[in-house]
Each structure stands twice: as structure tokens, then as C-alpha cells.
DOMIMAR-741553 format. One record per residue: residue number from 0; residue in one letter; x, y negated, z negated of N, C-alpha, C, CB in turn. Coordinates in Angstrom, 1 decimal, padded with zeros to 4 digits. Atoms other than C-alpha are relative to their C-alpha. Glycine has a CB too. Layout:
N
+-----+------+--------+--------+--------+--------+--------+--------+--------+--------+--------+--------+--------+--------+
: seq : type :     nX :     nY :     nZ :    caX :    caY :    caZ :     cX :     cY :     cZ :    cbX :    cbY :    cbZ :
+-----+------+--------+--------+--------+--------+--------+--------+--------+--------+--------+--------+--------+--------+
: NUM :    A :      X :      Y :      Z :      X :      Y :      Z :      X :      Y :      Z :      X :      Y :      Z :
...
+-----+------+--------+--------+--------+--------+--------+--------+--------+--------+--------+--------+--------+--------+
This chain:
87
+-----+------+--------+--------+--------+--------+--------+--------+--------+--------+--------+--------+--------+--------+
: seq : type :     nX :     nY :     nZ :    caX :    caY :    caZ :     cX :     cY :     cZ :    cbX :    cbY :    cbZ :
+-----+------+--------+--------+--------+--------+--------+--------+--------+--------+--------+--------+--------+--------+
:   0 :    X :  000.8 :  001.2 :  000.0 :  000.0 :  000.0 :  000.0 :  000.9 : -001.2 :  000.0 : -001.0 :  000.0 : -001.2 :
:   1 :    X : -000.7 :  000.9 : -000.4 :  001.0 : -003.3 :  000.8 : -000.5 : -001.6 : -001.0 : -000.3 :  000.1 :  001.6 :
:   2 :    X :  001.0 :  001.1 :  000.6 : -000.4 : -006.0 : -002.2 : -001.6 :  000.4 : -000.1 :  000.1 : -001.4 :  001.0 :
:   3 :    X :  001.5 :  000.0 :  000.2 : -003.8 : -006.7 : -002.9 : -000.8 : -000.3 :  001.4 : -000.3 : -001.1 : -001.1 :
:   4 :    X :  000.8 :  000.5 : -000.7 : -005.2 : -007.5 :  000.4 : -001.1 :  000.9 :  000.6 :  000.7 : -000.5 :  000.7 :
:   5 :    X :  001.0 : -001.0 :  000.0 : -008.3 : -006.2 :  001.5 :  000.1 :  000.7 :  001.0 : -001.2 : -000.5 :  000.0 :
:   6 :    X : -000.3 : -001.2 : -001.0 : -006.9 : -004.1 :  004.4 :  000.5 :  001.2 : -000.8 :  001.1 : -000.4 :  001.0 :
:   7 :    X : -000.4 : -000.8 :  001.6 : -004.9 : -002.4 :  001.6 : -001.0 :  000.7 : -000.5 :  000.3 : -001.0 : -001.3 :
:   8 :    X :  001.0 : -000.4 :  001.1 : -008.0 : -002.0 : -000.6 : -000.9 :  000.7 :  000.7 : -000.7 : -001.1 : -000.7 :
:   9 :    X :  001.3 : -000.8 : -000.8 : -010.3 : -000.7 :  002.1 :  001.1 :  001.2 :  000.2 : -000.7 : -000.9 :  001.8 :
:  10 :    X : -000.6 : -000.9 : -000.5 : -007.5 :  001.8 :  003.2 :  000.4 :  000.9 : -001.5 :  001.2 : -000.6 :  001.1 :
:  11 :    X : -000.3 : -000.6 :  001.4 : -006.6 :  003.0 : -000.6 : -001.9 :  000.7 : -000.1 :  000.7 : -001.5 : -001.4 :
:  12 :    X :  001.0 : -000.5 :  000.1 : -010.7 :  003.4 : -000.8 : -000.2 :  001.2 :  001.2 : -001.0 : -001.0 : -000.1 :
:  13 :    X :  000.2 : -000.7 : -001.5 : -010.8 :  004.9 :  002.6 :  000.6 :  001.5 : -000.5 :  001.0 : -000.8 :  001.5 :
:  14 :    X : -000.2 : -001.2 :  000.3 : -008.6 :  008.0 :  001.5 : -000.2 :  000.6 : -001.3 :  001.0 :  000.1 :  000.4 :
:  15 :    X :  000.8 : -000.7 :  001.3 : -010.0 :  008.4 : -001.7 : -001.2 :  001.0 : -000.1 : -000.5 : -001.0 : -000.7 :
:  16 :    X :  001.7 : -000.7 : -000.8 : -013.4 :  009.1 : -000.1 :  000.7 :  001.6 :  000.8 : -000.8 : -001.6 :  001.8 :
:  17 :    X : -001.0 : -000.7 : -001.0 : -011.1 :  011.3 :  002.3 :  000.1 :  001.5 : -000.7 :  001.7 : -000.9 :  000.0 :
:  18 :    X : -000.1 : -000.7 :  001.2 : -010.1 :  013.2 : -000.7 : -000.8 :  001.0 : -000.6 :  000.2 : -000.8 : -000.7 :
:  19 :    X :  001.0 : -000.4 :  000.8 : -012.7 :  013.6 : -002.5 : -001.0 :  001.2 :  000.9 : -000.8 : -001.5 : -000.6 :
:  20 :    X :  001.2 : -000.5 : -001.2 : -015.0 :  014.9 :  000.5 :  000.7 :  001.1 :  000.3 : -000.4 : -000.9 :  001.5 :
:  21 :    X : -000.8 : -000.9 : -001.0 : -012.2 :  017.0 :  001.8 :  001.0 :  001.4 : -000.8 :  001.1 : -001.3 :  000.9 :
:  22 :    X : -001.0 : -000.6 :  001.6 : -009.7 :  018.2 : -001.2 : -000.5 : -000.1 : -001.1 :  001.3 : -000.8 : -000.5 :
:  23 :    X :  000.1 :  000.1 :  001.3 : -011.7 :  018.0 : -004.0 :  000.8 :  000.9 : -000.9 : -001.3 :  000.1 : -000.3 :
:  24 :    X : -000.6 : -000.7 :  000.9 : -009.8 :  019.3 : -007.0 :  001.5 :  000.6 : -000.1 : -000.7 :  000.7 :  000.0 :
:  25 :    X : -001.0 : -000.9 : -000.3 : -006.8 :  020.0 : -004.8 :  001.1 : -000.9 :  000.2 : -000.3 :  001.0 :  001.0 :
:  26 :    X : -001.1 :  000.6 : -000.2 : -004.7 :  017.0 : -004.4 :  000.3 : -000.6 : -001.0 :  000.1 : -000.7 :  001.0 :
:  27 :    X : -000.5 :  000.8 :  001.4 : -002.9 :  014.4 : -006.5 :  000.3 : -001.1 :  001.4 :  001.6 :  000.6 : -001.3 :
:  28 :    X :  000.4 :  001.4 : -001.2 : -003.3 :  010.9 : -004.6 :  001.0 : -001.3 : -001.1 : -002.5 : -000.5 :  000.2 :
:  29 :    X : -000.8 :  000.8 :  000.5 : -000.1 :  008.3 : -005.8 : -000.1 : -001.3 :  000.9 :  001.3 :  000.6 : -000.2 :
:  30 :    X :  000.4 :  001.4 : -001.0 : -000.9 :  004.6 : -004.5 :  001.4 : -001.1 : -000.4 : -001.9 : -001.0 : -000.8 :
:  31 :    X : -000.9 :  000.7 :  000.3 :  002.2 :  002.7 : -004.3 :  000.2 : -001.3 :  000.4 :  000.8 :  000.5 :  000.3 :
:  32 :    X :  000.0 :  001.3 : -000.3 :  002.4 : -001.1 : -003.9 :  001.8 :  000.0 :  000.5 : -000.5 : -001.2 : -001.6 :
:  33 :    X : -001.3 :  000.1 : -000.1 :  005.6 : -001.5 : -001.8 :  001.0 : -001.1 : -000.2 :  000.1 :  000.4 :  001.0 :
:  34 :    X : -000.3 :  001.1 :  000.8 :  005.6 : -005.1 : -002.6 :  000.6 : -000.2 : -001.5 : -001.0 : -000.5 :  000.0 :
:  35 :    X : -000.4 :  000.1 :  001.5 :  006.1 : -004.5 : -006.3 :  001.1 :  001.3 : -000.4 : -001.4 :  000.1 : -001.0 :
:  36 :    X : -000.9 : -001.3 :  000.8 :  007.9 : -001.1 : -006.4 :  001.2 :  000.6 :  001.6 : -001.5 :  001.8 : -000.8 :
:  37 :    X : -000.7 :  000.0 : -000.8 :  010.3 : -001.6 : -003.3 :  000.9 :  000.9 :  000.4 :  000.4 : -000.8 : -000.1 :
:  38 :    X : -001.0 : -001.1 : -000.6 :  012.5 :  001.3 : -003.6 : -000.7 :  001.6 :  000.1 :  001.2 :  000.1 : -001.1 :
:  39 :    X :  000.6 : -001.3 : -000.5 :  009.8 :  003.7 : -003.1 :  000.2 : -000.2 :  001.4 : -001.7 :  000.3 : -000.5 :
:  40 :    X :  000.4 :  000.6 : -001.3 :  009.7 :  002.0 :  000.6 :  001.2 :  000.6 :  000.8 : -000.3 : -001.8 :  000.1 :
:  41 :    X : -001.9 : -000.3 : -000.3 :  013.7 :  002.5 :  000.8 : -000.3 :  002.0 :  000.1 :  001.6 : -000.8 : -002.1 :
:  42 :    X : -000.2 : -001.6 :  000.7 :  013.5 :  006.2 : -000.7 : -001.0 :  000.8 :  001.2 : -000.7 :  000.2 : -001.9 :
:  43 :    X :  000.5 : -000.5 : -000.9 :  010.6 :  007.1 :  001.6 :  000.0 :  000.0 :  001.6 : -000.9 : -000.1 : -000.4 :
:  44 :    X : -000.2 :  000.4 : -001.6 :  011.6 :  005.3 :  005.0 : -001.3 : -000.2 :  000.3 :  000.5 :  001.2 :  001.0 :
:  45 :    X :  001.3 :  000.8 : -001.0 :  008.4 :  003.5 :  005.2 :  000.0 : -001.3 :  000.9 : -001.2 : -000.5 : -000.8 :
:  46 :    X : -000.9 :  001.3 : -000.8 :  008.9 :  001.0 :  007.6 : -001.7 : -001.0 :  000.5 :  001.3 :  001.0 :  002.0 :
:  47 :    X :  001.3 :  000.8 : -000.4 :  005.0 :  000.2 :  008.0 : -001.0 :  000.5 : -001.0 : -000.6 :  000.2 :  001.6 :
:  48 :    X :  001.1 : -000.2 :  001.4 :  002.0 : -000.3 :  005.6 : -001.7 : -000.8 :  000.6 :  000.9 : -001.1 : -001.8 :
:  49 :    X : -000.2 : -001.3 :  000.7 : -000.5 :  001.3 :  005.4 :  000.3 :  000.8 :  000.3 : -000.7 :  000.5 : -000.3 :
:  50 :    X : -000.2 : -001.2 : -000.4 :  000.6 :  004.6 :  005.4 : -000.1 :  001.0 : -001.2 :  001.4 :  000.1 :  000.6 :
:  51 :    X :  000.0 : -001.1 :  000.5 : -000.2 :  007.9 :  003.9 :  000.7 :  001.0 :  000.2 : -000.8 :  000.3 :  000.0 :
:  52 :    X : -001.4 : -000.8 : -000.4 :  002.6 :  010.4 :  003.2 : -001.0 :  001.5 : -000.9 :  002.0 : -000.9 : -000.9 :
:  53 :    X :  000.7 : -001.1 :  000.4 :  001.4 :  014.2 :  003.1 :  001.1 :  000.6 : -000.6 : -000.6 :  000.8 :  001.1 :
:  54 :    X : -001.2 : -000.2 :  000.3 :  004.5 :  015.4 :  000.8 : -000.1 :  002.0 : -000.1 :  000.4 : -000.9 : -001.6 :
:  55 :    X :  000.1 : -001.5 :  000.0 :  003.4 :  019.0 :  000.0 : -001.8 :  000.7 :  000.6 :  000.3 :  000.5 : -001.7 :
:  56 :    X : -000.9 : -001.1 : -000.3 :  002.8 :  021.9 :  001.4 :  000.9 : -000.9 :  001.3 : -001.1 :  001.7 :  000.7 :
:  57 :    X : -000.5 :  000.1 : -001.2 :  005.2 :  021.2 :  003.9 : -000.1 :  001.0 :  001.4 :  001.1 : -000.4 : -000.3 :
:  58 :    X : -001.0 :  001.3 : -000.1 :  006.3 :  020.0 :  006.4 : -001.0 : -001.3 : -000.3 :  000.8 :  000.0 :  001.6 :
:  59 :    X :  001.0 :  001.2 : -000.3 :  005.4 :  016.6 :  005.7 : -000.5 : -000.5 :  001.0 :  000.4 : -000.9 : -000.3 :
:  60 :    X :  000.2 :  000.7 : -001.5 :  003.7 :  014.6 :  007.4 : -000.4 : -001.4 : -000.6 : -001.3 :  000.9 :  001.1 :
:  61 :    X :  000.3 :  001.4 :  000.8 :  002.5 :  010.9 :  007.6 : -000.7 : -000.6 :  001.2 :  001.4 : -000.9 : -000.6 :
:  62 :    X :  000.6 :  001.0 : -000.3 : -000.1 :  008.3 :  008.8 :  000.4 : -000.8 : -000.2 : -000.9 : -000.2 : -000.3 :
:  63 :    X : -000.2 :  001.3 :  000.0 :  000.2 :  004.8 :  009.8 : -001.0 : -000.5 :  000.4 :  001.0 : -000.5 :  000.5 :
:  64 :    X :  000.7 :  001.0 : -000.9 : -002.1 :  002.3 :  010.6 : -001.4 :  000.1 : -000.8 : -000.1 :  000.5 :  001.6 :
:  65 :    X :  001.2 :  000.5 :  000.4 : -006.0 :  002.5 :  010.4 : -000.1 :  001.5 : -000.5 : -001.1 : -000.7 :  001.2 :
:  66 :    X : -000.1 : -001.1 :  001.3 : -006.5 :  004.6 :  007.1 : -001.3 : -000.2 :  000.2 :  000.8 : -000.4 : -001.6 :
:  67 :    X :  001.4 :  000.3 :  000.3 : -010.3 :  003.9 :  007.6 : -000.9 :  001.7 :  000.5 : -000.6 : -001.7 :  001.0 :
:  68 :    X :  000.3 : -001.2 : -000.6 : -011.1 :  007.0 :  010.4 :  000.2 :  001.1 : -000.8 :  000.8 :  000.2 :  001.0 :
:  69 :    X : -000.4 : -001.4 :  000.9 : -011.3 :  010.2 :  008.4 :  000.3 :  000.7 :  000.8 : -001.1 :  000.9 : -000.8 :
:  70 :    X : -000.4 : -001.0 : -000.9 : -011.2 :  012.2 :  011.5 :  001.2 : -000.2 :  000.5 : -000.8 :  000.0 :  001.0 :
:  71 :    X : -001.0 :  000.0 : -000.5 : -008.3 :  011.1 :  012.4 :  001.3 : -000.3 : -001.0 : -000.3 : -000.7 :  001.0 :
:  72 :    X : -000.6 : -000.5 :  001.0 : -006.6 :  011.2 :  008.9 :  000.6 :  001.6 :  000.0 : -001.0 : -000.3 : -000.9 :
:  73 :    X : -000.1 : -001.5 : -000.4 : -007.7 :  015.0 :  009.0 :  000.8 :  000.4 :  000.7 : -000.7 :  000.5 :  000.5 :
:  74 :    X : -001.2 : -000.8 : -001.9 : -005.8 :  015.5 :  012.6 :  001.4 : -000.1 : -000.7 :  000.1 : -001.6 :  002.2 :
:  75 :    X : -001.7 : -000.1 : -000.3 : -003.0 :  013.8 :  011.9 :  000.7 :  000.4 : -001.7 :  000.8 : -002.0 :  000.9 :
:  76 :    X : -001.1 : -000.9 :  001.3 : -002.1 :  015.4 :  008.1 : -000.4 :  001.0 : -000.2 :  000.2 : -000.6 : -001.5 :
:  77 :    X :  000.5 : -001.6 :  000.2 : -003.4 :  018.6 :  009.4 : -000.7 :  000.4 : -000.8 :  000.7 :  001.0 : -000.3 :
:  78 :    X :  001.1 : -000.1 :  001.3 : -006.5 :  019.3 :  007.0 : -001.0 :  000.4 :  000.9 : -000.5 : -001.5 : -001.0 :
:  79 :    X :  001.7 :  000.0 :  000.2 : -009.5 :  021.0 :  007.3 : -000.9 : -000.7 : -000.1 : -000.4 :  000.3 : -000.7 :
:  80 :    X :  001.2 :  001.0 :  000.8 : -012.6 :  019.2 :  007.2 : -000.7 :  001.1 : -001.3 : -001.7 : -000.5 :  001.5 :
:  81 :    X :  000.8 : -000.8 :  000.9 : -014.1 :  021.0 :  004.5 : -001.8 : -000.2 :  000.5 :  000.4 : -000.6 : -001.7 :
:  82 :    X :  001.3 : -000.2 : -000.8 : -017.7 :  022.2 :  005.7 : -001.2 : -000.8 : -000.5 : -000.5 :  001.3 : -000.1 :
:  83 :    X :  001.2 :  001.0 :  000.9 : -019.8 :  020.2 :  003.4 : -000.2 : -001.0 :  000.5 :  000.3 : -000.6 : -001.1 :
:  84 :    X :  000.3 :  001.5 : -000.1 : -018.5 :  017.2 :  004.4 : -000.2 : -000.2 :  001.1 :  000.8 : -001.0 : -000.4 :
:  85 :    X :  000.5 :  000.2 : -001.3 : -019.5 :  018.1 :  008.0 : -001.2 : -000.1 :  000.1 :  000.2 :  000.9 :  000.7 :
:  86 :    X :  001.1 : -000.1 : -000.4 : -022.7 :  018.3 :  007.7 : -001.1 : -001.5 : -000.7 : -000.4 :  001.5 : -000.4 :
+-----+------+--------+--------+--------+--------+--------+--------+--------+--------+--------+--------+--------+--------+
């Protein structure tokens, strides 16, 4: 995450929902302000924000950009939709 701004805030809600619908019970979701905690940014090679980093199972993987699309969250950090939230 990148500050408080409401692109930020929509995209932190965005994969929460994500989460919740998709992983319930099965992930651990860390929201990192790269403004305030700068050597997560270094350490992880983020070079753009937002982004969601899939760390385990590997291999990682990672999103950039528009965190809002679930479907295309799903695609690109390989996930199941879970069937529920298909319907």
C-alpha cells in the first residue's frame, strides 16, 4: 500500500473481500504502507504500488495495478474461485 489514499483503501478493501470470499480461513493478509515502512519495498523489489505479493505456497507470485477485479486477482495469483462465491 501506498499512504492513505483512496486508491490504496479501495484496493486493501478490494482484496480483503477477495479473501474472505475466496480463502476464508486459509490466508494471512499483511498490509504494508511502503511510505512508512520503506524497507519492506527494498526487501521485496516493489517497484509499484498497489501490489499484492502471493509469498506461499510457492512459487510466488505478484499483482500490480488495479487490485479492484477479483477475476483477475484470481488469474494472476493462481486461485480458485471458490464455488460459493460463484454463484
Amino acid at each position: 500500500m501506498a499512504g492513505t489514499a483512496p486508491r490504496s483503501l479501495r484496493a486493501v478493501e478490494s482484496v480483503r473481500r477477495i479473501c474472505e470470499a475466496h480463502l476464508a480461513g486459509r490466508y494471512e493478509l499483511e498490509i504494508v504502507d511502503i511510505y512508512q515502512q520503506p524497507e519492506f519495498a527494498e526487501r521485496d523489489r516493489i517497484l509499484a504500488a498497489p501490489i499484492l505479493l502471493r509469498i506461499a505456497p510457492l512459487p510466488e507470485r505478484r499483482i500490480a495495478g488495479d487490485l479492484l477485479d477479483a477475476e483477475r486477482v484470481l488469474v494472476g495469483l493462481n486461485i480458485q474461485p471458490a464455488a460459493e462465491a460463484q454463484r
